[in-house]
C-alpha angles and dihedrals in degrees: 000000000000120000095249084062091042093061103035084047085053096049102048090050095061087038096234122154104226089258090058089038093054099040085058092053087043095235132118112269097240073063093062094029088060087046091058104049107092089223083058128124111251120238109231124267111273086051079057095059102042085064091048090056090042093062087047100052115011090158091060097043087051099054097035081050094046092046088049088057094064 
């Protein structure tokens, strides 16, 4: 599976609109929007990872990413 699929299949499993879904991941959504064509170019591996970990455990991203912010 490529990553564009990766990340739209993430999204829908957790039902986010790409607004919701990059607001969780704390990017623009063009950001997201580029991640998820298939002619796209790929984020580098940590970032990757950090949306696979995302889809796993939204709870826990959401709370690590709202303490950083003071």
């Amino acid at each position: 599976m490529g990553f564009a699929t990766t990340v739209k299949a993430g999204r829908r499993k957790l039902n986010m609109t790409q607004k919701e879904f990059a607001e969780l991941l704390d990017v623009p959504v063009p950001t997201l929007q580029g991640w998820e064509k298939t002619d796209g170019k790929d984020p580098n591996q940590a970032t990757q990872n950090y949306i696979k970990v995302a889809v796993a455990h939204p709870d826990i991203v959401r709370q690590v990413l709202r303490s950083s912010r003071g």
